[in-house]
C-alpha positions in Angstrom: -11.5 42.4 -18.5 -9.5 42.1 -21.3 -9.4 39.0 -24.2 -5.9 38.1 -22.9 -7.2 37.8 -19.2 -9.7 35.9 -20.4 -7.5 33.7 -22.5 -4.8 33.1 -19.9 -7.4 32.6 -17.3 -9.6 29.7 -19.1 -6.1 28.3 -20.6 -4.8 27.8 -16.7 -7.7 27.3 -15.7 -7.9 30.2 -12.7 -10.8 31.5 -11.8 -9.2 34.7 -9.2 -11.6 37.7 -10.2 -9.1 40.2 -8.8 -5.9 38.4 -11.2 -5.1 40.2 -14.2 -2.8 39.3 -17.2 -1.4 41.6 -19.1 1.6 40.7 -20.5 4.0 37.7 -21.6 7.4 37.4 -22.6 10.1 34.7 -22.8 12.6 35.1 -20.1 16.6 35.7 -20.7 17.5 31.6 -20.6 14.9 31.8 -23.9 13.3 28.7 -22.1 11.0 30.2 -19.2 7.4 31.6 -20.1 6.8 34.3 -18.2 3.4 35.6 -18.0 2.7 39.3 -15.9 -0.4 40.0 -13.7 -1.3 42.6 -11.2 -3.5 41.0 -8.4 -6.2 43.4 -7.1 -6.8 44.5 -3.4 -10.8 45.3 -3.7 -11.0 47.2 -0.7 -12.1 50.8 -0.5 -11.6 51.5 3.2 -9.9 49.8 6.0 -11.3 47.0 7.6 -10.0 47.9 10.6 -10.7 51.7 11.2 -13.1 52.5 8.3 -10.6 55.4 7.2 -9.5 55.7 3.6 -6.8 53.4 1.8 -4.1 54.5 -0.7 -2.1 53.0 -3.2 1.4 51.5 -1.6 3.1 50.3 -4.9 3.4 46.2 -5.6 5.0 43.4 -3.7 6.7 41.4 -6.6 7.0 37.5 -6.6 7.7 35.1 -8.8 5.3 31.9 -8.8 6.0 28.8 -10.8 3.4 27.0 -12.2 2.7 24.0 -13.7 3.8 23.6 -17.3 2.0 21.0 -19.9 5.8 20.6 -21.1 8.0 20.2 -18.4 10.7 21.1 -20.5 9.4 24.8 -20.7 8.7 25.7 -17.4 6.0 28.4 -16.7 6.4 31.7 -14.3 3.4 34.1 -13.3 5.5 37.6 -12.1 2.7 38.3 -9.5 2.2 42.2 -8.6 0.7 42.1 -5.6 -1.1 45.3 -5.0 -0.7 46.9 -1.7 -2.8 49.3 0.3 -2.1 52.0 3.3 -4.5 53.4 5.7 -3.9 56.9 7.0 -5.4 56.6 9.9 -4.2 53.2 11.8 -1.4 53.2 9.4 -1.8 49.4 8.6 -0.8 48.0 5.6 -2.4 45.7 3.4 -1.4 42.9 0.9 -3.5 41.6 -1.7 -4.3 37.7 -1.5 -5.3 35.2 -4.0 -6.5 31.6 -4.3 -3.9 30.6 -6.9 -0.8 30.8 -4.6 -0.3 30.4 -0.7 0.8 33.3 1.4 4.7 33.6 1.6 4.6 30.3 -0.9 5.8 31.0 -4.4 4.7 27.7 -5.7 0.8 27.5 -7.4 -1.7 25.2 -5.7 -2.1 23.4 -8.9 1.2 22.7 -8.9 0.6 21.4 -5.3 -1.9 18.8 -6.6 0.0 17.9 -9.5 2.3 16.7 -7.2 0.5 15.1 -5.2 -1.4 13.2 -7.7 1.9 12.3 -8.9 2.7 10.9 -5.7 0.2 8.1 -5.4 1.7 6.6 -8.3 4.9 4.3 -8.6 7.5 7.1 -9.4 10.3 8.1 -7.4 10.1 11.7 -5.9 13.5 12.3 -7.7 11.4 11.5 -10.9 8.4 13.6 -10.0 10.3 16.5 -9.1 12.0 16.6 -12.6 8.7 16.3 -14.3 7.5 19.4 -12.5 10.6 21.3 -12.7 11.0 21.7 -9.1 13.5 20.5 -6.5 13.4 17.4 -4.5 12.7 19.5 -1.4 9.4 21.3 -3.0 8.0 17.2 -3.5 8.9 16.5 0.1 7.5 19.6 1.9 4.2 18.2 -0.5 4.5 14.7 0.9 5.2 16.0 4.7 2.0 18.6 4.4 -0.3 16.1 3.2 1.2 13.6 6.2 0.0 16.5 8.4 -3.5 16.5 7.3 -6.1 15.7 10.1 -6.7 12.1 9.4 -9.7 9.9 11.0 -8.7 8.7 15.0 -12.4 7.7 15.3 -12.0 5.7 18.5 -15.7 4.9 18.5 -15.5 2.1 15.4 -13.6 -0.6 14.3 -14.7 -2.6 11.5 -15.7 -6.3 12.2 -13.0 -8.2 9.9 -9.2 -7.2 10.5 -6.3 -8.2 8.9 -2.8 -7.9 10.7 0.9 -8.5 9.8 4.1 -6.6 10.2 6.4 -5.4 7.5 10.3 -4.7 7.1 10.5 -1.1 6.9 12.7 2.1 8.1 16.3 0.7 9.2 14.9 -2.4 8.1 12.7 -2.4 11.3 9.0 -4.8 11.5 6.4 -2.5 11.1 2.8 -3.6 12.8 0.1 -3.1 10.0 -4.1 -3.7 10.3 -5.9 -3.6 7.6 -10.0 -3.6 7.5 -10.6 -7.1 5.7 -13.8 -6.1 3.8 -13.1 -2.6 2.5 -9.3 -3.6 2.1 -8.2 0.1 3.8 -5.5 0.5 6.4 -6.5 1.3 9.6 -3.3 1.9 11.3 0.8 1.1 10.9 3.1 1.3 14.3 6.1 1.7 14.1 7.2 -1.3 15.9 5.3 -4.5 16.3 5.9 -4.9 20.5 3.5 -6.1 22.3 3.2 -2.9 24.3 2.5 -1.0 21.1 0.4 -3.0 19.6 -1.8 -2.8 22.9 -1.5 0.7 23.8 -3.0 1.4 20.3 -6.2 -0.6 20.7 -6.8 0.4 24.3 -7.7 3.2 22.8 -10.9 1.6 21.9 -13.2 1.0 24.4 -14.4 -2.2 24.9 -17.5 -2.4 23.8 -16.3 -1.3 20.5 -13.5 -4.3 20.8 -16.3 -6.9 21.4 -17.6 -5.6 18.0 -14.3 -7.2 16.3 -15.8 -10.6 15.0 -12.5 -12.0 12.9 -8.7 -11.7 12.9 -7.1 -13.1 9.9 -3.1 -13.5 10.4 -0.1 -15.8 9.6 0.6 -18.7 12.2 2.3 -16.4 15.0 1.4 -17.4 17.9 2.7 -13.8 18.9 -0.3 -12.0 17.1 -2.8 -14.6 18.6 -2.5 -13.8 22.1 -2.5 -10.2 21.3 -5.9 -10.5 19.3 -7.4 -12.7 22.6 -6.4 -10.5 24.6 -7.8 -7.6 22.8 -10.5 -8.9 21.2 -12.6 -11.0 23.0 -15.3 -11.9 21.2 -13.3 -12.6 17.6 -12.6 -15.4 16.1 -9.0 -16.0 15.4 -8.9 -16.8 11.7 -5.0 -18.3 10.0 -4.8 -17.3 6.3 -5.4 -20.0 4.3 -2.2 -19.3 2.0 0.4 -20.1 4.8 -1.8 -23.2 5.9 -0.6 -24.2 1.9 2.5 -22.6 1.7 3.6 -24.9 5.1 2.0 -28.3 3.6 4.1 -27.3 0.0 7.7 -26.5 1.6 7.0 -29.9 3.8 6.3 -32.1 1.0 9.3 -30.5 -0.9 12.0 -31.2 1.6 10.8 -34.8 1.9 11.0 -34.8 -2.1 14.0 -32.8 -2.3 15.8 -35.9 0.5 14.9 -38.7 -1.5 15.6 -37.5 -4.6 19.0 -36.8 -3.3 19.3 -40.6 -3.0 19.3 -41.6 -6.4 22.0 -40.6 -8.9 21.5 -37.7 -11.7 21.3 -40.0 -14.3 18.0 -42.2 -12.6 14.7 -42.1 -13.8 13.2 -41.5 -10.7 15.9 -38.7 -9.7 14.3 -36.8 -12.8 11.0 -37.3 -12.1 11.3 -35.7 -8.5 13.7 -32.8 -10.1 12.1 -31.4 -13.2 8.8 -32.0 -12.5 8.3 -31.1 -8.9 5.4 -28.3 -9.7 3.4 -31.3 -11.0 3.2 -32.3 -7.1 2.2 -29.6 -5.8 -1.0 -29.4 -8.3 -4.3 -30.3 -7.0 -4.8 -33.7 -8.3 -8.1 -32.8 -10.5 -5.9 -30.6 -12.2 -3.5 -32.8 -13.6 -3.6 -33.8 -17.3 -4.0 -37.4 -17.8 -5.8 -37.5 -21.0 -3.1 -36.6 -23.9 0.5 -38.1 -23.9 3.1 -35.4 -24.2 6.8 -36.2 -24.8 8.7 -34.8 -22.1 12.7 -34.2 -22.8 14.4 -35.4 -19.3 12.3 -38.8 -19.6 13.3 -39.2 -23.5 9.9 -40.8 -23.7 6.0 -39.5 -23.9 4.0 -39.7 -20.8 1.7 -37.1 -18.9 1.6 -35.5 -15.6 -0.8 -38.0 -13.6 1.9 -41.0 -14.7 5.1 -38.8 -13.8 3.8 -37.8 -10.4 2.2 -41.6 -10.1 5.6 -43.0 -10.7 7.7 -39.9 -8.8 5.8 -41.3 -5.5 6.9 -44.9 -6.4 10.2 -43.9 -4.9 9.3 -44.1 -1.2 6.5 -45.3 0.4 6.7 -42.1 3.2 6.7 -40.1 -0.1 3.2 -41.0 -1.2 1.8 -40.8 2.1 3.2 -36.9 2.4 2.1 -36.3 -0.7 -1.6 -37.8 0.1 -2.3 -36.0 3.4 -1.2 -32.9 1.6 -3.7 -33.1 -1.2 -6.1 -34.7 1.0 -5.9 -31.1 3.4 -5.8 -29.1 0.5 -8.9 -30.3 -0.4 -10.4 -30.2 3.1 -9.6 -26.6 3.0 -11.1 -26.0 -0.1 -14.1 -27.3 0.7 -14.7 -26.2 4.1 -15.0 -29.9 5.3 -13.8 -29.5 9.1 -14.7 -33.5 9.8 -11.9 -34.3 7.1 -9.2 -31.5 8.2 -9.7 -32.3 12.4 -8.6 -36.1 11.2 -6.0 -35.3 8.8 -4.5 -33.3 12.0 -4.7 -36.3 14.3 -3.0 -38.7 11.5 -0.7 -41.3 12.7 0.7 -41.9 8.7 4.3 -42.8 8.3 5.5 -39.2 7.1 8.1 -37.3 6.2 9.8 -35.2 9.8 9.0 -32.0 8.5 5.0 -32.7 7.3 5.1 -34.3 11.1 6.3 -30.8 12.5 3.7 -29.3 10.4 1.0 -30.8 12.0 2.0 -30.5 15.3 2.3 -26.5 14.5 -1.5 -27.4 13.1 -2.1 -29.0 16.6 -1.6 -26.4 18.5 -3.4 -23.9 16.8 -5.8 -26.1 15.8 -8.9 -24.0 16.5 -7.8 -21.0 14.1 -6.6 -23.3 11.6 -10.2 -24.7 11.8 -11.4 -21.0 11.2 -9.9 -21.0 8.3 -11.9 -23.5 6.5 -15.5 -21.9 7.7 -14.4 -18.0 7.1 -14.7 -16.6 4.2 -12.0 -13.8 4.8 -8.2 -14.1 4.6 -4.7 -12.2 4.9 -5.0 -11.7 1.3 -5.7 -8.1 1.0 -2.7 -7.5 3.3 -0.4 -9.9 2.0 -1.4 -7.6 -1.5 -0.2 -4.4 0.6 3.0 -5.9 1.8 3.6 -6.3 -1.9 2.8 -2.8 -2.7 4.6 -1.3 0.4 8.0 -3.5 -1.3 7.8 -2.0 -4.4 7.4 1.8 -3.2 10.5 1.0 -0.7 12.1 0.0 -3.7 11.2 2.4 -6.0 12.3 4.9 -3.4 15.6 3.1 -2.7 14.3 2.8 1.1 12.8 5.4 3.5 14.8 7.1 6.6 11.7 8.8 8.0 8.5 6.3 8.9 5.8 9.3 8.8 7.1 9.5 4.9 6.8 5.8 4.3 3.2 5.9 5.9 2.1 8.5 3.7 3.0 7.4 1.0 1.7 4.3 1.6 -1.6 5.8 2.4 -1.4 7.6 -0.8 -0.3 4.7 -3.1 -3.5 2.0 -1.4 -6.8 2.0 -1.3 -7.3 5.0 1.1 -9.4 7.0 -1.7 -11.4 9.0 0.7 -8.2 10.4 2.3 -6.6 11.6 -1.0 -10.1 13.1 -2.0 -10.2 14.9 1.4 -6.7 16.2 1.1 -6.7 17.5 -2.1 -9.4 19.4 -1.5 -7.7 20.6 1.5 -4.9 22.2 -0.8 -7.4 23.6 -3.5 
């Protein structure tokens, strides 16, 4: 084998035995490398009847391949050697590992591509780095959607995570998530009840009983699903939408009596410009230093401003109490506190009220929360993520695409590994 061969071949990094180079040029547009092989049939008879073959000329393709500078794209012109038996008259066509049959597109550039693709770029974006067309990065995306992927009915893992989505035609997509490994388990298309069912019953049920906590958001929706379903979990509500209802309580209470004082009071702008002070745990607010703070046109710190904010209404400081008051509970797993926080018969604000009756009524899960140590979190995360690829993307008409590349942009490692390999 010659130098060149040798050089081409550890500079591409191809390791086809029957690929020779032999030849490079720059093509008419001055731009295009061009590099010429011949690819080897190494057969001496056929395979078929034993007889001998003869040289049939070449098969001539062009294959692109990936460039370190995009903006001097690379072309392998491929002689394919062909071979013809005598005998059976059957033809043959030489092969090689570098480039699929009737593809004129190099696996590396494949793989490039696909890397590419679990990253935040656009396929627009990823098809101009690799000097291809849009279409080459979606018939990528769409092969590795139709890789054999895991439907292990046998297992489910014993902390799940569930939520839905705005997706395709800005449809609610169901999504489960494994809670201690943080991987996707499965996204439907819809969230319906029916669905959502059909899907599971694919489990048996001893598998099922296996299921020992369902974290979700306070949808009483997803709750009968997951008893129904899973018998033997425990129904867990994320801890961050237990806060996030206590916080939007307090502030509408807040936001109605500050309303009752005029722009110019004092206590109008302590309730305005300093509302994230209330919503602080009350260890963490700084009472040690005076500051001087531009709205009061005097120096004070947060404890006093909050401390003097709540002197405005009486129902005011008791909202804000039972909400620090279950914050803490929460924090601290104490159940005893948070089961008589629920049943409090404080004058408070109508919304804070609504809250707990909400608490009421899903009082056991809301319990769960406090004694599990698992949470919506890692879902919550992948709702983020799935955002910002529907943005990146401008939005998704096809649902198998969004999946994919959803499953290539989270934590589904194993998959990516399994499918690269798969194209190599």
């Amino acid at each position: 084998m010659s130098s060149l061969t040798n050089s081409i071949k550890f500079l591409l990094d191809v390791k086809d035995k029957n690929l020779i180079f032999f030849d490079f040029y720059l093509a008419d547009d001055q731009v295009t490398k061009i590099l010429v092989a011949e690819l080897k049939l190494p057969l001496t008879q056929c395979p078929t009847c034993h007889g001998p073959l003869v040289h049939n000329g070449h098969y001539l393709s062009m294959v692109h391949y990936p460039a370190y500078n995009a903006s001097h794209p690379l072309q392998i012109k491929l002689n394919k050697q062909r071979l013809f038996c005598r005998h059976c008259h059957q033809t043959f066509l030489a092969s090689s590992s570098l480039v699929d049959k009737g593809c004129f597109f190099a696996k590396p550039g494949k793989q490039k591509i696909l890397q590419e693709l679990t990253t935040d770029r656009s396929m627009k974006e990823i098809a101009q780095a690799n000097n291809v067309s849009n279409h080459t990065v979606l018939r990528v995306l769409t092969k590795f959607g139709k890789q054999p992927r895991a439907n292990d009915y046998d297992y489910l893992p014993p902390h799940l995570g569930v939520d839905e989505f705005r997706g395709v035609g800005r449809q609610l997509h169901f999504i489960c998530i494994d809670g201690a490994s943080h991987r996707i388990i499965r996204v439907l298309e819809t969230r319906l009840r029916k669905d959502i069912v059909a899907y599971f019953n694919h489990f048996p049920l001893t598998v099922r009983k296996q299921v020992k906590t369902i974290t979700m958001d306070l949808n009483s929706y997803y709750q009968d699903v997951a008893h129904e379903l899973f018998p033997n979990a425990l129904v867990v509500i994320d801890r961050f939408h237990i806060i996030q209802m206590l916080n939007r309580s307090f502030n509408q209470l807040r936001t109605q009596t500050m309303k009752q004082f005029a722009p110019g009071d004092q206590r109008y702008k302590l309730l305005k410009f300093y509302w994230k002070f209330y919503l602080k745990p009350v260890a963490d607010l700084k009472c040690d230093k005076l500051k001087y703070y531009h709205h009061l046109k005097r120096m004070s710190n947060q404890a006093f401003i909050v401390d003097e904010g709540l002197d405005a209404s009486p129902k005011l400081r008791s909202t804000y109490e039972l909400m620090q008051t279950f914050s803490k509970a929460l924090r601290t797993h104490d159940e005893q506190e948070m089961i008589r926080l629920l049943n409090c018969k404080d004058d408070l604000g109508k919304q804070m009220k609504t809250t707990l009756k909400t608490f009421n009524r899903n009082q056991k899960a809301v319990i769960n929360a406090a004694t599990s140590k698992y949470a919506n979190g890692c879902v919550e995360g992948t709702n983020r993520k799935i955002k910002q690829i529907e943005r990146t993307a401008y939005g998704y008409r096809n649902f198998d695409n969004l999946v994919t590349r959803i499953m290539l942009e989270t934590k589904n490692a194993v998959l990516k590994e399994n499918t690269l390999s798969a194209i190599a």
